[in-house]
C-alpha positions in Angstrom: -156.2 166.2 -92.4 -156.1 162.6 -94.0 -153.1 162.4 -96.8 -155.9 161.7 -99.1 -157.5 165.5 -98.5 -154.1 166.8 -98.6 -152.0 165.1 -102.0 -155.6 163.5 -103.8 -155.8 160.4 -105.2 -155.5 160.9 -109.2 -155.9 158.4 -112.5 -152.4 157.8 -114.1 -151.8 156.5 -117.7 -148.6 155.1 -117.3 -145.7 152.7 -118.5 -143.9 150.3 -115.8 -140.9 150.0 -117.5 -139.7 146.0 -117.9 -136.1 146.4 -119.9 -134.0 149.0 -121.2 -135.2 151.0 -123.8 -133.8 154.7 -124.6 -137.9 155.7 -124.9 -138.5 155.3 -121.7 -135.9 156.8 -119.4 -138.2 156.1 -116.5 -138.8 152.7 -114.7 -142.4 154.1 -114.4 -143.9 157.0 -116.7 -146.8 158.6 -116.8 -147.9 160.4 -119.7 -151.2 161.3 -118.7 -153.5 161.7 -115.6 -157.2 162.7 -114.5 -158.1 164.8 -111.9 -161.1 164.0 -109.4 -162.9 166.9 -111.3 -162.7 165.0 -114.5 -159.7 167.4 -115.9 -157.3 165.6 -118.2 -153.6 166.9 -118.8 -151.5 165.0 -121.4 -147.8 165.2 -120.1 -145.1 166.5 -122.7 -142.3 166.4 -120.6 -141.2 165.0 -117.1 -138.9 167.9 -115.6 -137.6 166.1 -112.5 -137.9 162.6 -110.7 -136.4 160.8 -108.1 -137.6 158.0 -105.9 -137.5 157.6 -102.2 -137.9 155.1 -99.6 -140.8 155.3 -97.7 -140.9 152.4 -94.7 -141.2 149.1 -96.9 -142.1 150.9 -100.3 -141.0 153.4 -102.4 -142.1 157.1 -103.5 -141.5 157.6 -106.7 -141.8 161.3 -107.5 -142.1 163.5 -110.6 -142.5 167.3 -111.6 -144.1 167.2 -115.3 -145.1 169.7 -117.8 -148.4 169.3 -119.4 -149.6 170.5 -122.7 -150.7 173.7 -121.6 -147.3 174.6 -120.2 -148.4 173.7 -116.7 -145.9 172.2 -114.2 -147.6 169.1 -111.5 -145.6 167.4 -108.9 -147.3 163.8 -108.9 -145.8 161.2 -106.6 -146.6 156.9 -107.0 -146.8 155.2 -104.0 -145.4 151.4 -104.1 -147.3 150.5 -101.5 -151.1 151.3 -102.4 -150.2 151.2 -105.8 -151.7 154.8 -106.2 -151.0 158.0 -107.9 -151.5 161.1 -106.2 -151.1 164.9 -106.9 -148.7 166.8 -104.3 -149.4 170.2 -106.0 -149.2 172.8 -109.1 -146.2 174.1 -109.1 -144.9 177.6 -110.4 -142.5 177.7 -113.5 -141.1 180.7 -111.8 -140.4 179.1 -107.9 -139.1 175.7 -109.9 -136.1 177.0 -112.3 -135.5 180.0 -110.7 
């Protein structure tokens, strides 16, 4: 299975942070992304991130809660330059 089958490719909205500003905790936020079947979440809140080297690049990785109290784990990759989503993930198996 290709990582493309496995964590698709989505459309990200998204801030690259170029100075300090107490907004934008984030050196890259997304605030909202599109799904392959043309579904559109508007993030309210990122719930965790953390970055990760991966061989020459970087993963950066967040778990966000959309409007309709949904929870994503999306990861940016610094080396294709592309959003993906990892999965859904359950409010219940994430702050329990």
């Amino acid at each position: 299975m290709s990582s493309e089958e496995k964590y698709p490719p989505i459309n990200v909205l998204s801030v690259f942070r170029g100075f300090n500003q107490p907004k934008l905790r984030h050196h890259i936020t997304p605030f909202r992304f599109e799904l392959r079947n043309g579904d559109i979440h508007q993030i309210e809140q990122i719930r965790q991130a953390h970055r990760e080297r991966v061989g020459k690049g970087f993963h950066y990785h967040y778990v966000v809660r959309t409007r309709e109290q949904r929870y994503f784990h999306l990861i940016f990759d610094t080396t294709t330059l592309i959003w993906r989503m990892v999965q859904e993930v359950d409010e219940e198996l994430l702050f329990s």
